[in-house]
N, C-alpha and C positions, 0 to 999 in steps of 0.2 A: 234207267230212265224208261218211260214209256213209249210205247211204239207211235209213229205217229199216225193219222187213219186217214186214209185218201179214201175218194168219192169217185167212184166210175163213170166214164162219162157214156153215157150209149151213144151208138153207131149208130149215124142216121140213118132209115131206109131209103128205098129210092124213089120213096113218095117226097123226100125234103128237099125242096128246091134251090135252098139258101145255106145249107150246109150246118154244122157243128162248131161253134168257136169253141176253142180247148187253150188251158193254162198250163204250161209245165210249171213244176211246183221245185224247188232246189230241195235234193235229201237232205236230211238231220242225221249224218254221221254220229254215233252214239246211241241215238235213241233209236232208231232203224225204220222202216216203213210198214204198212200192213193196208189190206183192201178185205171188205169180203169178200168168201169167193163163192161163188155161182158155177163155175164151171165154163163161162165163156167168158172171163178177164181174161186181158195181154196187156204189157207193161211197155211204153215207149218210153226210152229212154235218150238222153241226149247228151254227152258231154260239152263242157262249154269254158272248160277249162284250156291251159294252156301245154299241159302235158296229160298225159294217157291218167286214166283213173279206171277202175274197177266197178262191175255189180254185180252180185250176189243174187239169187233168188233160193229160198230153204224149201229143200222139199221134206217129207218123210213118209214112213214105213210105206208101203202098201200093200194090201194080203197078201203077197207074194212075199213079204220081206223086204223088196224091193226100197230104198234110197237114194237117191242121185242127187245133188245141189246143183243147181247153174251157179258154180264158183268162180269168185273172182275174174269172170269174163271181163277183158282189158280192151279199152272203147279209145281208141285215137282223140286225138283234140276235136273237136265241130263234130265227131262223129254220132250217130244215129243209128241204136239197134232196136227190135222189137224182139219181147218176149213173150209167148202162149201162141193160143192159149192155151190157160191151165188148167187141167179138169181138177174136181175135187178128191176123185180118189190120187194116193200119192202127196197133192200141194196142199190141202185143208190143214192147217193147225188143229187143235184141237178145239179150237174156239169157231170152228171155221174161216178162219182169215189166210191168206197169203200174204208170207213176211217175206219181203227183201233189202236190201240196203245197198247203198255207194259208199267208196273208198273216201269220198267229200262231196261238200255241198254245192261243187260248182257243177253236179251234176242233177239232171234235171230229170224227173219223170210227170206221163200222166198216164193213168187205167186205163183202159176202153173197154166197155162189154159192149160184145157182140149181142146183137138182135137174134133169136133164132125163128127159121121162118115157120 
């Protein structure tokens, strides 16, 4: 199936007086997630489920050979982690995108790019 494409939300500066409304989105277990990446994406995550559920984030090569996955990190019920951010070297697919996925849909992401000053 195809990946599904999430929209980063920028980081308000500290000129925005009224803040950022943000939507967590529930993953698509199967089809899997993906953002472009820029190099200042981080990935909040939320379980919302009633027992532990997993995320993934796929990394690959980097000059060095270099590979690591943020594999199967196991997130309590209600719990809340944040991922990045991610620089491009290493997390870029080849498409330039950052893929990750949940263990189910009762888990909840949304992007954030950072601002850079």
């Amino acid at each position: 199936m195809a990946r599904i494409l999430h929209t980063a939300v920028a980081v308000p500066g500290s000129q925005n007086f009224t803040g950022t409304v943000i939507t967590l989105t529930a993953a698509t277990p199967g089809s899997e997630e993906e953002v472009v990446l820029t190099g200042t994406e981080m990935i909040l995550a939320q379980n919302t489920h009633a027992s532990a559920q997993t995320v993934t984030v796929t990394s690959v090569n980097d000059p060095f050979g270099r590979t690591k996955d943020i594999a199967a990190v196991s997130m309590a019920t209600g719990e809340f982690r944040i991922f990045g951010p991610f620089n491009t070297t290493g997390w870029a697919q080849t498409n330039g995108k950052l893929n990750f996925e949940a263990s189910d849909a009762n888990v909840k992401f949304v992007v954030f790019k950072l601002a850079l000053p």
